[in-house]
Structure formats: structure tokens, C-alpha cells
N, CA and C atoms of all chains as a GROMACS GRO file, in nm:
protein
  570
    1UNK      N    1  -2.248   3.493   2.334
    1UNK     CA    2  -2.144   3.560   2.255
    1UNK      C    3  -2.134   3.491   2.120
    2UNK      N    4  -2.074   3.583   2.008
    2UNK     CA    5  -2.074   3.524   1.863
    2UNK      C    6  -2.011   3.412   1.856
    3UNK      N    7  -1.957   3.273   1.844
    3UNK     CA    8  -1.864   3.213   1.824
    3UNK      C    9  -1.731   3.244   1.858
    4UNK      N   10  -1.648   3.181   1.973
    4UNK     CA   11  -1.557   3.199   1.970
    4UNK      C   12  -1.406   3.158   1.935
    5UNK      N   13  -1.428   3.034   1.860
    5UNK     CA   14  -1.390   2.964   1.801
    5UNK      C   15  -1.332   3.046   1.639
    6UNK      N   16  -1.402   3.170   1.600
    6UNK     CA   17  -1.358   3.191   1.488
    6UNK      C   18  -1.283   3.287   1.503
    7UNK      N   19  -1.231   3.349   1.622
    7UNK     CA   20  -1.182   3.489   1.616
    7UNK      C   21  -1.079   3.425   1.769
    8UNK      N   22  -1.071   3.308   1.791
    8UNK     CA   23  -0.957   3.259   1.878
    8UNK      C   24  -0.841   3.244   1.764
    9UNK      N   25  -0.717   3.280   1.812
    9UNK     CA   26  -0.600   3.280   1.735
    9UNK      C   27  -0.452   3.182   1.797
   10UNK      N   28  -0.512   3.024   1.780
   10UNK     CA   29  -0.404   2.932   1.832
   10UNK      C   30  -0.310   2.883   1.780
   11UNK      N   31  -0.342   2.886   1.608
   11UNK     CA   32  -0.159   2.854   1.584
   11UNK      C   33  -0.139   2.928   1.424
   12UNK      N   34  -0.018   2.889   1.403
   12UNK     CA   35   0.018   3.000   1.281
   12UNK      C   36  -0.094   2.992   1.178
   13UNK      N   37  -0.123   2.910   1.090
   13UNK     CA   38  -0.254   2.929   1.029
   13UNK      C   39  -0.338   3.018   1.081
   14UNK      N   40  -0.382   3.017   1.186
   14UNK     CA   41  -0.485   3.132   1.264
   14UNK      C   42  -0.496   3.245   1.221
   15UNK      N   43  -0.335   3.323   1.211
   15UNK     CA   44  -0.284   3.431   1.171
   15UNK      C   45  -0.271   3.499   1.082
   16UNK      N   46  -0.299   3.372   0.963
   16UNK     CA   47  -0.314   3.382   0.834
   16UNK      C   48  -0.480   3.374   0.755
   17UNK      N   49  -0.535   3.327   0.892
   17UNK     CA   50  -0.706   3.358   0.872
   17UNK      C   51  -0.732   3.534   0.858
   18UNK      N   52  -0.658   3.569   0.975
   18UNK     CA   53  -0.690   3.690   1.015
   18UNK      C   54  -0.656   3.819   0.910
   19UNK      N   55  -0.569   3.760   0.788
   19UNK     CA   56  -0.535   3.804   0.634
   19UNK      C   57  -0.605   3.814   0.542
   20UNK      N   58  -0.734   3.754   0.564
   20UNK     CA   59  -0.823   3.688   0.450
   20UNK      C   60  -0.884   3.824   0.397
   21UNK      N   61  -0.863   3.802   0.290
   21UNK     CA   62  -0.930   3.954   0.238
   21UNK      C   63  -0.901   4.056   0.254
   22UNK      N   64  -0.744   4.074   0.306
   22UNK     CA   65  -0.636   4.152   0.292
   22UNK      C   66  -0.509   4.130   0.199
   23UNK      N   67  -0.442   4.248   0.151
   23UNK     CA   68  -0.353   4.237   0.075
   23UNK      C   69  -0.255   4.199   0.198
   24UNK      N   70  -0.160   4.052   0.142
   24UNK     CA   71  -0.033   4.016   0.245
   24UNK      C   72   0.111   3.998   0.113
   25UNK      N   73   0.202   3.972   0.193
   25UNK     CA   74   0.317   3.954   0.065
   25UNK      C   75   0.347   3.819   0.152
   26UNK      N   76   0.426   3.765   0.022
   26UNK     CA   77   0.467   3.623   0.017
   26UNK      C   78   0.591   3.602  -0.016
   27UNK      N   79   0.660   3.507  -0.002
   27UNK     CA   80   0.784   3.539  -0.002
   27UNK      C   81   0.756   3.352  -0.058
   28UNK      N   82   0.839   3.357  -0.178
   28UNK     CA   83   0.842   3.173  -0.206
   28UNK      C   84   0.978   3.131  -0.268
   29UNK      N   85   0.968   3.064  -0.290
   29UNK     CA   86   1.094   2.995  -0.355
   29UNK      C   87   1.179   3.047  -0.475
   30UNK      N   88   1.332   3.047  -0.490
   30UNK     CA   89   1.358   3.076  -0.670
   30UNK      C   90   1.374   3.206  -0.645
   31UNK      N   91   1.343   3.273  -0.474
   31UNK     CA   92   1.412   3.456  -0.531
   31UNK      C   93   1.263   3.501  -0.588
   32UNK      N   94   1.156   3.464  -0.562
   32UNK     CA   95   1.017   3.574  -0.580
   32UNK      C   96   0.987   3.601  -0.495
   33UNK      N   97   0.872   3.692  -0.518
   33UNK     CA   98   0.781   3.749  -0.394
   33UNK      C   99   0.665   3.803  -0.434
   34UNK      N  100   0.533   3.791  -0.397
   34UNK     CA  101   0.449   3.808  -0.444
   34UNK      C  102   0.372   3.920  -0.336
   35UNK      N  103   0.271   4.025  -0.416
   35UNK     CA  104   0.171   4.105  -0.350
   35UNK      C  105   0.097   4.074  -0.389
   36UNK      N  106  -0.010   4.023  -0.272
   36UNK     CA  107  -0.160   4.071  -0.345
   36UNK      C  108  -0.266   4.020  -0.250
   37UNK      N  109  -0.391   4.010  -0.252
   37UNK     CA  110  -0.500   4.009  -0.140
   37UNK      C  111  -0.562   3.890  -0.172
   38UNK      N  112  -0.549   3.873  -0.015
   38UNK     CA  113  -0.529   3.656   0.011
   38UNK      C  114  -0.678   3.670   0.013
   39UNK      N  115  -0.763   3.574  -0.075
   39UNK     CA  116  -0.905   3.527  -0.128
   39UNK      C  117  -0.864   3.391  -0.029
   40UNK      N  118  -0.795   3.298  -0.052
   40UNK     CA  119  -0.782   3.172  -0.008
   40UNK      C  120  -0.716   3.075   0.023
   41UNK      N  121  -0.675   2.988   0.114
   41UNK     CA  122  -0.588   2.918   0.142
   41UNK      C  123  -0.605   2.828   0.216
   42UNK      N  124  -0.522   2.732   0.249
   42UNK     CA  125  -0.542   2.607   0.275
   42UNK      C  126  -0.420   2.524   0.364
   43UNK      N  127  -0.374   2.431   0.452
   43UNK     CA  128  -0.300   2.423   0.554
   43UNK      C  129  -0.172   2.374   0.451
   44UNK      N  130  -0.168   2.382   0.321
   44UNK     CA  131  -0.033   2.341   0.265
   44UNK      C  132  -0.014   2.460   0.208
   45UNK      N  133  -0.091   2.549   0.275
   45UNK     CA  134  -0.043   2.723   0.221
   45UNK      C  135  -0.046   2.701   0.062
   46UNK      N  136  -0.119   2.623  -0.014
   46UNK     CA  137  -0.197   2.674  -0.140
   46UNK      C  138  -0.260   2.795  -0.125
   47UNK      N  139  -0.260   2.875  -0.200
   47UNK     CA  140  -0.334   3.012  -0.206
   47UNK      C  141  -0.373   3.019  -0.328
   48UNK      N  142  -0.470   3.127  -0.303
   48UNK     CA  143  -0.543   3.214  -0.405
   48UNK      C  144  -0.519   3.390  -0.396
   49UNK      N  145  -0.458   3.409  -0.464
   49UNK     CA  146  -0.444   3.571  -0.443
   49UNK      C  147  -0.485   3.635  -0.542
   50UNK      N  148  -0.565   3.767  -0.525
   50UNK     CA  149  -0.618   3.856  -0.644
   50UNK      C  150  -0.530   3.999  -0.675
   51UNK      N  151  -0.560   4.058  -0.761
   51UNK     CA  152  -0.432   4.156  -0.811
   51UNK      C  153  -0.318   4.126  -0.774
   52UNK      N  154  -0.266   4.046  -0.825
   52UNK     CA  155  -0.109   3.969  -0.756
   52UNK      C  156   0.015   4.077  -0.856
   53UNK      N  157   0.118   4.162  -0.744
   53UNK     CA  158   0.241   4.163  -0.812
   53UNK      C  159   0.367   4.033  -0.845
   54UNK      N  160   0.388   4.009  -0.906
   54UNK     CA  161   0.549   3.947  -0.850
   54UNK      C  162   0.667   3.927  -0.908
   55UNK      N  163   0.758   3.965  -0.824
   55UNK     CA  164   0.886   4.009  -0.811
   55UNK      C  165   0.972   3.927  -0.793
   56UNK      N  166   1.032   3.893  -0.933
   56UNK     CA  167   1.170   3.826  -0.945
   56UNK      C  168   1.286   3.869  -0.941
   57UNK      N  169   1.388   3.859  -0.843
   57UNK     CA  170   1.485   3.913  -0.810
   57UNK      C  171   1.592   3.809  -0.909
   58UNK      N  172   1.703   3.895  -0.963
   58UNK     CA  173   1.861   3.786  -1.046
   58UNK      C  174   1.954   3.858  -0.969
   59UNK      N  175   2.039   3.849  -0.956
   59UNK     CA  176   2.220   3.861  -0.928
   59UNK      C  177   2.278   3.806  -1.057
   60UNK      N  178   2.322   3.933  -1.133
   60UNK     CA  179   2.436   3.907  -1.230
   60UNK      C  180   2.567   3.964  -1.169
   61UNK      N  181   2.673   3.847  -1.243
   61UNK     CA  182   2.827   3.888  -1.208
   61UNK      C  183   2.857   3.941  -1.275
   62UNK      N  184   2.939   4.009  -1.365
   62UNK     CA  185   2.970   4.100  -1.399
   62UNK      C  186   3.135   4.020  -1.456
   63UNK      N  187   3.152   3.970  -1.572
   63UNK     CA  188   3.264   3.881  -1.616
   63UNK      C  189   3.391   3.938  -1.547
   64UNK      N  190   3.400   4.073  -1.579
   64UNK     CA  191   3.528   4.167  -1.567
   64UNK      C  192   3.509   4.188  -1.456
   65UNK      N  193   3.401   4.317  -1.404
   65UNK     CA  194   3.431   4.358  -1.294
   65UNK      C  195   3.383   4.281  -1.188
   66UNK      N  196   3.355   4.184  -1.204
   66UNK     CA  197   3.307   4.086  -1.058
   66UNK      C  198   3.176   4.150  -1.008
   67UNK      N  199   3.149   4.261  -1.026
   67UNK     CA  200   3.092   4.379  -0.950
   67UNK      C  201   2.922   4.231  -0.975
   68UNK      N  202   2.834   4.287  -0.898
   68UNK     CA  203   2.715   4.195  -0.904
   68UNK      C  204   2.574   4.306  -0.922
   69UNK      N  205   2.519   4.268  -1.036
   69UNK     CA  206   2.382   4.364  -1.051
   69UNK      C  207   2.269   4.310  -1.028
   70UNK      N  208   2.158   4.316  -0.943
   70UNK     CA  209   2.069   4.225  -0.885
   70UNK      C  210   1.977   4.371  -0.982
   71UNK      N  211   1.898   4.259  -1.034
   71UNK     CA  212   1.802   4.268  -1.143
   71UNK      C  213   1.604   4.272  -1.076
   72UNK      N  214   1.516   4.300  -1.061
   72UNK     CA  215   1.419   4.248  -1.054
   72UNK      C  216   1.336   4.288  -1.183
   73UNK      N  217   1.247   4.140  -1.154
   73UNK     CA  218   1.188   4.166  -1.290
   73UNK      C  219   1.010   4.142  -1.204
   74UNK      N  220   0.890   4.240  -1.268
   74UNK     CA  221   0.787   4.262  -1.202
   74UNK      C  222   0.700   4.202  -1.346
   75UNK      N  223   0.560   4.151  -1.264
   75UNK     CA  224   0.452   4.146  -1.333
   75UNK      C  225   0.318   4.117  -1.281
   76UNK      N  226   0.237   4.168  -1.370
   76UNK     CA  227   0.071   4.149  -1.275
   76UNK      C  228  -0.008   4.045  -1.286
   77UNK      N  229  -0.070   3.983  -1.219
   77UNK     CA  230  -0.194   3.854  -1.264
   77UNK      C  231  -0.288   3.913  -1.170
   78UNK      N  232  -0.416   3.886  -1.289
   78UNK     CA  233  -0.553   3.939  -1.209
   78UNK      C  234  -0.598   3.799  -1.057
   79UNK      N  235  -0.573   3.678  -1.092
   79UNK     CA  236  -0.630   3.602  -0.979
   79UNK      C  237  -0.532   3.526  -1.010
   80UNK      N  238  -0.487   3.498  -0.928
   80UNK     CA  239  -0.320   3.359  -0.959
   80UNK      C  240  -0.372   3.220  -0.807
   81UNK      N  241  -0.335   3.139  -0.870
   81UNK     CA  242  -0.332   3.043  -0.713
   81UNK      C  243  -0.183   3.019  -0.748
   82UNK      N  244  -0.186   2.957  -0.606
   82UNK     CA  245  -0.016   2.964  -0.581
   82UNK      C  246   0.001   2.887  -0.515
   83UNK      N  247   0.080   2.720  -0.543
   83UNK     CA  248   0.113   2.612  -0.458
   83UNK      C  249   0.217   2.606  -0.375
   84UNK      N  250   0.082   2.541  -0.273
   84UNK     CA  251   0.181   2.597  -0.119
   84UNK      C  252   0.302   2.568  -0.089
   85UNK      N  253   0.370   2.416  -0.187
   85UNK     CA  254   0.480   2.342  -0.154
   85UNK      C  255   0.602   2.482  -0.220
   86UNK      N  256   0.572   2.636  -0.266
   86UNK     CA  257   0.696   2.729  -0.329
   86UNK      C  258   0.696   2.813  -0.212
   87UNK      N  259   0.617   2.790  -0.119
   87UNK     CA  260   0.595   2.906   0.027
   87UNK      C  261   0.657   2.913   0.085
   88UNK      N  262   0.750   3.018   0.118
   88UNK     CA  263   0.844   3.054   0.228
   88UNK      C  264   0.780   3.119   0.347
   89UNK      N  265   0.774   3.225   0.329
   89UNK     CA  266   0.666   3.295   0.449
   89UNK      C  267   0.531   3.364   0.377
   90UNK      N  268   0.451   3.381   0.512
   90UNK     CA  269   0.295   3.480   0.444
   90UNK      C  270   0.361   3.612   0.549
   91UNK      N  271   0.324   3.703   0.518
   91UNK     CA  272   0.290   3.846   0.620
   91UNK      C  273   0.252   3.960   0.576
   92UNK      N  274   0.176   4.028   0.656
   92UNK     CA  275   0.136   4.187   0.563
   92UNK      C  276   0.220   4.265   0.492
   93UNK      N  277   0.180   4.292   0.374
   93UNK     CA  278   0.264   4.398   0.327
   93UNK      C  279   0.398   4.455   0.388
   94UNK      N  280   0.535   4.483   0.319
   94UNK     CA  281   0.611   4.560   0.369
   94UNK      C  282   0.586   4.638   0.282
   95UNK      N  283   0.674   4.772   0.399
   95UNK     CA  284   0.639   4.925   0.343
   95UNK      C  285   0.772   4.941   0.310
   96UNK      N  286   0.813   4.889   0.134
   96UNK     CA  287   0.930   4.914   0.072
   96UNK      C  288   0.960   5.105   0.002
   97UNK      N  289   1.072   5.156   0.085
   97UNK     CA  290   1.105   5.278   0.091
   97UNK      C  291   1.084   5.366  -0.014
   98UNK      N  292  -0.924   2.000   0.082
   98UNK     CA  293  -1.011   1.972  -0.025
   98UNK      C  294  -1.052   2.109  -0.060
   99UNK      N  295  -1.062   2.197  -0.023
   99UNK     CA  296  -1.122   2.331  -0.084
   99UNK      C  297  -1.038   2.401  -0.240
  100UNK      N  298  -0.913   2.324  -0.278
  100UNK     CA  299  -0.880   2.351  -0.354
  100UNK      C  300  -0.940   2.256  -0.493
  101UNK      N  301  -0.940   2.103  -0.456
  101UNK     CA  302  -0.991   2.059  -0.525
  101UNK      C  303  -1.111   2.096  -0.606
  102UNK      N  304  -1.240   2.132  -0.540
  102UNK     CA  305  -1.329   2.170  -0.523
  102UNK      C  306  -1.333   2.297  -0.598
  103UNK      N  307  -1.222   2.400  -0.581
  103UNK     CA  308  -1.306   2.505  -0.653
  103UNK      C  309  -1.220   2.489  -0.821
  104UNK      N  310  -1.056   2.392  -0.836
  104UNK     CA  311  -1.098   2.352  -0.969
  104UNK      C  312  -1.193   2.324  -1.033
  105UNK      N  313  -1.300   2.235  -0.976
  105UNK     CA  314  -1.341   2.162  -1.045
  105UNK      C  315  -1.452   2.213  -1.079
  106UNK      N  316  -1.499   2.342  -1.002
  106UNK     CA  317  -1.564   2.445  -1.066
  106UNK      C  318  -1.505   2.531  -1.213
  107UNK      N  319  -1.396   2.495  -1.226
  107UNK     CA  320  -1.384   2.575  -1.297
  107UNK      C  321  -1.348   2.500  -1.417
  108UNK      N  322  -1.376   2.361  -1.421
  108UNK     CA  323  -1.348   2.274  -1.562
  108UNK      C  324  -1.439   2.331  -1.661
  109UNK      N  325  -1.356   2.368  -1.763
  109UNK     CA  326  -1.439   2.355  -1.871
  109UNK      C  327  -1.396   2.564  -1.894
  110UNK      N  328  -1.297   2.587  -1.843
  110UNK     CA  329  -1.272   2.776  -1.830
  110UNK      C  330  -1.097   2.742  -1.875
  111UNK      N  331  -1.061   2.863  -1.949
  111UNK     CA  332  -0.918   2.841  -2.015
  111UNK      C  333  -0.810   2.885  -1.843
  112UNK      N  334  -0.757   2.873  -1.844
  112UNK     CA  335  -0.618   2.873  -1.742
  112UNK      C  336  -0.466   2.898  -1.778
  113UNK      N  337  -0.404   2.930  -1.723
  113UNK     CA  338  -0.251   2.919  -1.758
  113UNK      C  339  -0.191   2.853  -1.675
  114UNK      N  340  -0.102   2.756  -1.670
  114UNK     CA  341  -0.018   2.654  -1.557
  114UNK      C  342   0.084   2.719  -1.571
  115UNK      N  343   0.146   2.764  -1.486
  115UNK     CA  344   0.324   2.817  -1.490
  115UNK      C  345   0.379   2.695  -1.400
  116UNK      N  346   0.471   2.602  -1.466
  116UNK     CA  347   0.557   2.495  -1.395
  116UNK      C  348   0.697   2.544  -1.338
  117UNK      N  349   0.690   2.492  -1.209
  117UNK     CA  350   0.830   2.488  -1.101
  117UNK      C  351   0.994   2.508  -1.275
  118UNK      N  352   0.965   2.437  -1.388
  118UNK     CA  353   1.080   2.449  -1.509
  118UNK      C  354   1.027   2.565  -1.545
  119UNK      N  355   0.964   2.643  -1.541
  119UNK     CA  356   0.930   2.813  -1.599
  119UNK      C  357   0.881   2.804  -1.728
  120UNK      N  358   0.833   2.680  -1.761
  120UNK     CA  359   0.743   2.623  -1.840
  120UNK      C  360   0.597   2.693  -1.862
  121UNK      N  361   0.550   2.759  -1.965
  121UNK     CA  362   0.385   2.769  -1.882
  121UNK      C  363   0.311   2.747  -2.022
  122UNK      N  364   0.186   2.701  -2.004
  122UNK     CA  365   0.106   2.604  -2.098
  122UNK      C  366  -0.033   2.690  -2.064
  123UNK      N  367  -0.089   2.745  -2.135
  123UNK     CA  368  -0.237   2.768  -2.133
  123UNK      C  369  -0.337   2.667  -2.239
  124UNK      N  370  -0.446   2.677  -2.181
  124UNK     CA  371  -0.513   2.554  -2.190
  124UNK      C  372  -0.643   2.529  -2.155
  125UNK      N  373  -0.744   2.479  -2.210
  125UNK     CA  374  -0.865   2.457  -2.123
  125UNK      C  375  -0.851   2.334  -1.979
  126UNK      N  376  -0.934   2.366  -1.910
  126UNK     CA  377  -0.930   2.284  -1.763
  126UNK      C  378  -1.034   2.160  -1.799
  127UNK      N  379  -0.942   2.031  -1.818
  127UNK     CA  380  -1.062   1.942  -1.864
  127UNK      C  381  -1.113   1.821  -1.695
  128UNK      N  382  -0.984   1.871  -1.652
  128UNK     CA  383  -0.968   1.771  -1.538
  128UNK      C  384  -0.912   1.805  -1.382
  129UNK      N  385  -0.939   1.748  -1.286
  129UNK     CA  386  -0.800   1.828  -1.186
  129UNK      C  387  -0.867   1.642  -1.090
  130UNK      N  388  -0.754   1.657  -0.997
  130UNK     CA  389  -0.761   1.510  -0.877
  130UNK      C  390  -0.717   1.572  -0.724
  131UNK      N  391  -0.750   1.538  -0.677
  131UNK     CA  392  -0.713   1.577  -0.515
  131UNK      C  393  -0.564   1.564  -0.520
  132UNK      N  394  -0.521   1.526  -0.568
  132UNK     CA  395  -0.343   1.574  -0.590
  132UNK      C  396  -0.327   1.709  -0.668
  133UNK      N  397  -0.431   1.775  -0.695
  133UNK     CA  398  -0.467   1.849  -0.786
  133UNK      C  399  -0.392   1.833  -0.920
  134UNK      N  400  -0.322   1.704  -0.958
  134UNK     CA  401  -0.293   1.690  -1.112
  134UNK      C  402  -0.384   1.740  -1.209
  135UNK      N  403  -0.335   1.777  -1.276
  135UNK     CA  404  -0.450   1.862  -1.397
  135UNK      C  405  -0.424   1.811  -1.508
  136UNK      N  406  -0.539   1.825  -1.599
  136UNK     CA  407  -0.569   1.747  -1.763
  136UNK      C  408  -0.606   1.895  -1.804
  137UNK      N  409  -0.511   1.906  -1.907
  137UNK     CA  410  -0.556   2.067  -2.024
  137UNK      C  411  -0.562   1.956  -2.141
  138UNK      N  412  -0.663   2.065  -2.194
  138UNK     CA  413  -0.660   2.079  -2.330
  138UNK      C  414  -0.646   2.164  -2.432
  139UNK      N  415  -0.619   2.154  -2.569
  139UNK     CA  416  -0.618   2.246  -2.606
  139UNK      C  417  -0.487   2.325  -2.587
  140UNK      N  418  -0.424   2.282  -2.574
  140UNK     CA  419  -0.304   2.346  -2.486
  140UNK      C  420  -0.202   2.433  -2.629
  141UNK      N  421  -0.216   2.541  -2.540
  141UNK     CA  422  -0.076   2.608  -2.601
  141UNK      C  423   0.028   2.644  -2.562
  142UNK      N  424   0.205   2.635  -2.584
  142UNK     CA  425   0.299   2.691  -2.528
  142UNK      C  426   0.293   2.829  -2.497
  143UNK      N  427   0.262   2.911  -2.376
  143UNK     CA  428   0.331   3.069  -2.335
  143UNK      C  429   0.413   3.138  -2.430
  144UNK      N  430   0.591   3.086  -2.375
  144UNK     CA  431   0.640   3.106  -2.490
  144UNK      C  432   0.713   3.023  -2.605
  145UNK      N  433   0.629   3.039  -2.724
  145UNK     CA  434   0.683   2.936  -2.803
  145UNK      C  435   0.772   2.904  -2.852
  146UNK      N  436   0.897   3.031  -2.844
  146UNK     CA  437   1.021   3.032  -2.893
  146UNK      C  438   1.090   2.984  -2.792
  147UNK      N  439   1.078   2.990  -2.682
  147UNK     CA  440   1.178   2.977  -2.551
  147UNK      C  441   1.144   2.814  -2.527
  148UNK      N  442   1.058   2.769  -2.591
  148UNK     CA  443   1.050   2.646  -2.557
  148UNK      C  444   0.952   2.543  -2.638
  149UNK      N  445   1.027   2.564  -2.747
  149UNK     CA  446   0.968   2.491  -2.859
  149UNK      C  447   0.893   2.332  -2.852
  150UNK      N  448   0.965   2.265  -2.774
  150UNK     CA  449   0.958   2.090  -2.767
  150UNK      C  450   0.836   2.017  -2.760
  151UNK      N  451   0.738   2.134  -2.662
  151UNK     CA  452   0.606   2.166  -2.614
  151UNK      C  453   0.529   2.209  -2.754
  152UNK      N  454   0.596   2.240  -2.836
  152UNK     CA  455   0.430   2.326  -2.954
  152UNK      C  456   0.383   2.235  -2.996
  153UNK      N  457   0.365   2.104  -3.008
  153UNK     CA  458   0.298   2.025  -3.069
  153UNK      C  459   0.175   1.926  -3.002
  154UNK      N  460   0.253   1.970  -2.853
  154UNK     CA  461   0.116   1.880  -2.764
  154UNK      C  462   0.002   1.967  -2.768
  155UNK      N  463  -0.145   1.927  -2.749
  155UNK     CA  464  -0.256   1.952  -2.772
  155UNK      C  465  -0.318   1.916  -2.610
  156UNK      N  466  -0.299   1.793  -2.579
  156UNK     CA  467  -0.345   1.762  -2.456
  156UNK      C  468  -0.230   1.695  -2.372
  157UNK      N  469  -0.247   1.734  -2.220
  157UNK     CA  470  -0.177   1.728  -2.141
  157UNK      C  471  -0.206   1.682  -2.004
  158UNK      N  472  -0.120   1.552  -1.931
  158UNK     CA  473  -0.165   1.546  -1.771
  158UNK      C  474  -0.015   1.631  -1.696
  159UNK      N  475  -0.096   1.678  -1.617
  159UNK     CA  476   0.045   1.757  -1.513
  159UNK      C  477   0.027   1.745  -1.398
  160UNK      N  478   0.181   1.675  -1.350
  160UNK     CA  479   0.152   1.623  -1.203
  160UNK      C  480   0.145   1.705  -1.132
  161UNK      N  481   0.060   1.720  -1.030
  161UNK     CA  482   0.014   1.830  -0.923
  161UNK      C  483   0.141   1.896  -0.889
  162UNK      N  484   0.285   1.828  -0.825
  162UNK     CA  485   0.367   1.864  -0.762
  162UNK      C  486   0.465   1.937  -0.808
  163UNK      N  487   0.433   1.970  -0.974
  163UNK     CA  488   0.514   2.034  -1.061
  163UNK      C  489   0.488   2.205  -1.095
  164UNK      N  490   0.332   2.228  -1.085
  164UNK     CA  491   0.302   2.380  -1.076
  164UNK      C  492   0.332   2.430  -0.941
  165UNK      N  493   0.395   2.566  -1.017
  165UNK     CA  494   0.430   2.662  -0.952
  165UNK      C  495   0.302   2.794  -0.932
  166UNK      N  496   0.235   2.817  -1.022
  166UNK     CA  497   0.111   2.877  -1.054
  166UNK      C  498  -0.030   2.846  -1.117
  167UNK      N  499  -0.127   2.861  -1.112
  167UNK     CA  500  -0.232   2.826  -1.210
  167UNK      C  501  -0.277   3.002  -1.207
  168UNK      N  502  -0.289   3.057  -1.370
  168UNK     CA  503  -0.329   3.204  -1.360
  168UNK      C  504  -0.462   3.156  -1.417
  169UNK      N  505  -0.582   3.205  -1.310
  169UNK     CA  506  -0.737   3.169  -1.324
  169UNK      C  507  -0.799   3.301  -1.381
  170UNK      N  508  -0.878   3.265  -1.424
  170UNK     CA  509  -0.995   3.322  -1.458
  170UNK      C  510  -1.070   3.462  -1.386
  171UNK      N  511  -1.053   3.548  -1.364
  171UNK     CA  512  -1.150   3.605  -1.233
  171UNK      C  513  -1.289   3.618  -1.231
  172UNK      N  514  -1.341   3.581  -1.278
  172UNK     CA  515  -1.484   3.555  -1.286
  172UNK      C  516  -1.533   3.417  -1.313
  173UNK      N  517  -1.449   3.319  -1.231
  173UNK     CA  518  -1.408   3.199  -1.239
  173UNK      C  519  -1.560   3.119  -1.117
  174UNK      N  520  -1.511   3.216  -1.011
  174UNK     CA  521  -1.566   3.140  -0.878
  174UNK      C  522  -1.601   3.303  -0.812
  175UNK      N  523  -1.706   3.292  -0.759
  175UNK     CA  524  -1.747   3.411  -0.660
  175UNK      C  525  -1.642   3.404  -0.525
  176UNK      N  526  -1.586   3.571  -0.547
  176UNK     CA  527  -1.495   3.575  -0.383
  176UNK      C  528  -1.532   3.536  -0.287
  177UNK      N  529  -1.655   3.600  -0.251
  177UNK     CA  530  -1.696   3.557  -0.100
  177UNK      C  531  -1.716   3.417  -0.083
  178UNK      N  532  -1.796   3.307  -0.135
  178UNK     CA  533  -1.787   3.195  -0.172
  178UNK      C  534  -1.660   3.109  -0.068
  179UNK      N  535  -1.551   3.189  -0.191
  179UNK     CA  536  -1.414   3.101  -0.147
  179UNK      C  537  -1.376   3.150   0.017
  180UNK      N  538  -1.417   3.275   0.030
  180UNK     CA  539  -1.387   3.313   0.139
  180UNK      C  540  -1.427   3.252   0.272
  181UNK      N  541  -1.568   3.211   0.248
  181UNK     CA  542  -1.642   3.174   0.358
  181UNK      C  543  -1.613   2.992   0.341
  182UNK      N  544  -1.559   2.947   0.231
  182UNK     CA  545  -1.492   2.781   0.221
  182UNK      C  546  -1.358   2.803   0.318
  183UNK      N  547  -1.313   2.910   0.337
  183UNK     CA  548  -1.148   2.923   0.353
  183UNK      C  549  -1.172   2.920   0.542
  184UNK      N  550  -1.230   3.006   0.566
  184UNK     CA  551  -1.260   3.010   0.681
  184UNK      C  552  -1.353   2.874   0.738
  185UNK      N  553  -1.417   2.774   0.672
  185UNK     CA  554  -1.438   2.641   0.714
  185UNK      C  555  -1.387   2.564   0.760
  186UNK      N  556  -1.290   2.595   0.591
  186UNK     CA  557  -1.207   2.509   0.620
  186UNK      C  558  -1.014   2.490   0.712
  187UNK      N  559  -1.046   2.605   0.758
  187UNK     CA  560  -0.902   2.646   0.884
  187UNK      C  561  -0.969   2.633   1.017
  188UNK      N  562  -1.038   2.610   1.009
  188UNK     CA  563  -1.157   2.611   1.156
  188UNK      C  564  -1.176   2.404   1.156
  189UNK      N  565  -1.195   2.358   1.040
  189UNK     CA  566  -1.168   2.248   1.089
  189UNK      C  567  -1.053   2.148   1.111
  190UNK      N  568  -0.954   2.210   1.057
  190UNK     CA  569  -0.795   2.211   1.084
  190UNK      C  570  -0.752   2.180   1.224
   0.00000   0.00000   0.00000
């Protein structure tokens, strides 16, 4: 049989093998979030992602009305790496409504 | 080490550092260390109005633990390449 060692799935890294060369979203530090298709990574969840979105979310107050306006602000990078120590979670794409 | 490694392929190719302060410096890649601290050169402020203090440095060391981004090159390093380093290197993990 082919190796089974490369397609055994024992701990969270594993899971994130099984991403490689799929578009996943990221979720990191500071209120971002990033899309885009995991090229590479590494056990301190350094990455490499290609066509990367990402999405900065603000909460403004509103002096008077208290009222709160959550802002996002978007932009593209053709190949971005991304240090693993801003990583919150990895997972496939969500299917935002 | 696979990160190290494919900097250091890429010394000598322009880059952008975006820092954890929302700082970002583009620059040639003169250097990188297994802490991946990086040496630019050449360096220019992103934005120069938003953060003036920076327009005058030329060369720069940045401690690894301070980027938030490095925006590369895409024709930097062959995909598959990294792909088949990535999968090495989680397999010897």
C-alpha cells in the first residue's frame, strides 16, 4: 500500500495538511480574518497563503447615540506569509450569507 | 526550518513587512535568521504620511517576533516546491 503515514490523520496539524492547496480562512488576532489557499505551513502555524482576502473588522461608538457601527475594511495580496504567533484558528472556508 | 529556507530563497527580491504596530516597510530582502529576523534594504515607508519617523531609514533589522505579514513576491519560489517541503515537513513533526 502507498504510504500510510501520509494520509493517517493524528493530531490537529494533520488536519491542516489535509488543506494544503485548498482555499481555508483564518481567523488571527486584532479582529482580522483572512481567505485564501494554504501553499504552506509550519507547526507555529506560519503560513503562506496565495490570493489572500483580509478582513478587518472596527466597532465605532457613536458619541451621541451610543449606537455601535462595526466597520470592515477588505483587501487583496497576491502571496502573503502570515506569522503563526497572530493565529487564532485555521478551517475551510465559511459560506458567509 | 522550511520557513527559513524559503526566505532565503528569496534574498535579494523586494517584499513588504507589515508589523504587529501597522507599520509596513517595503524593501529589498538582504537577510532573514531562523528567528526569521529580517535585514531590508532599501527600505521605504508604505505609508509615508501616517508615519513619518520611518522616511529616513534606508536599512533595517526587524525582529522576527514583530511581523505580522511579509507580502512576497509570487514568482518568488515554485508552489509545488513549497508544497511538497510542507508536507515533509508535518510528517516529521
Amino acid at each position: 500500500m502507498a504510504s500510510e503515514e501520509e494520509s493517517t490523520v493524528k493530531e490537529p496539524l494533520d488536519l491542516i495538511r489535509l488543506s494544503l492547496d485548498e482555499r481555508i480562512y483564518v481567523k488571527l488576532r486584532s479582529d482580522r480574518e483572512l481567505r485564501g489557499k494554504l501553499h504552506a505551513y509550519d507547526q507555529h502555524l506560519n503560513m503562506i497563503l496565495g490570493d489572500v482576502e483580509e478582513i478587518i473588522t472596527t466597532v465605532e461608538i457613536d458619541d451621541e447615540t451610543y449606537e455601535e457601527i462595526v466597520r470592515t475594511t477588505r483587501r487583496t495580496v497576491p502571496f502573503l506569509f502570515v506569522r503563526g504567533d497572530g493565529v487564532i484558528l485555521v478551517s475551510p472556508p465559511l459560506r458567509t450569507a | 526550518m522550511l520557513f527559513f529556507s524559503y526566505f532565503k530563497e528569496l534574498v535579494g527580491k523586494e517584499v513588504t513587512v507589515e508589523l504587529k504596530n501597522d507599520l509596513a516597510m517595503r524593501g529589498i530582502l538582504h537577510s532573514v535568521d531562523q528567528y526569521l529576523n529580517i535585514k531590508l534594504e532599501n527600505t521605504r515607508v508604505v505609508d509615508q504620511d501616517k508615519y513619518p519617523h520611518m522616511s529616513s531609514v534606508r536599512n533595517c533589522f526587524i525582529r522576527g517576533s514583530v511581523v505580522r505579514y511579509v507580502q512576497l513576491p509570487p514568482d518568488g519560489v515554485d508552489i509545488d516546491i513549497l508544497h511538497d517541503a510542507t508536507r515533509r515537513e508535518a510528517r516529521g513533526g
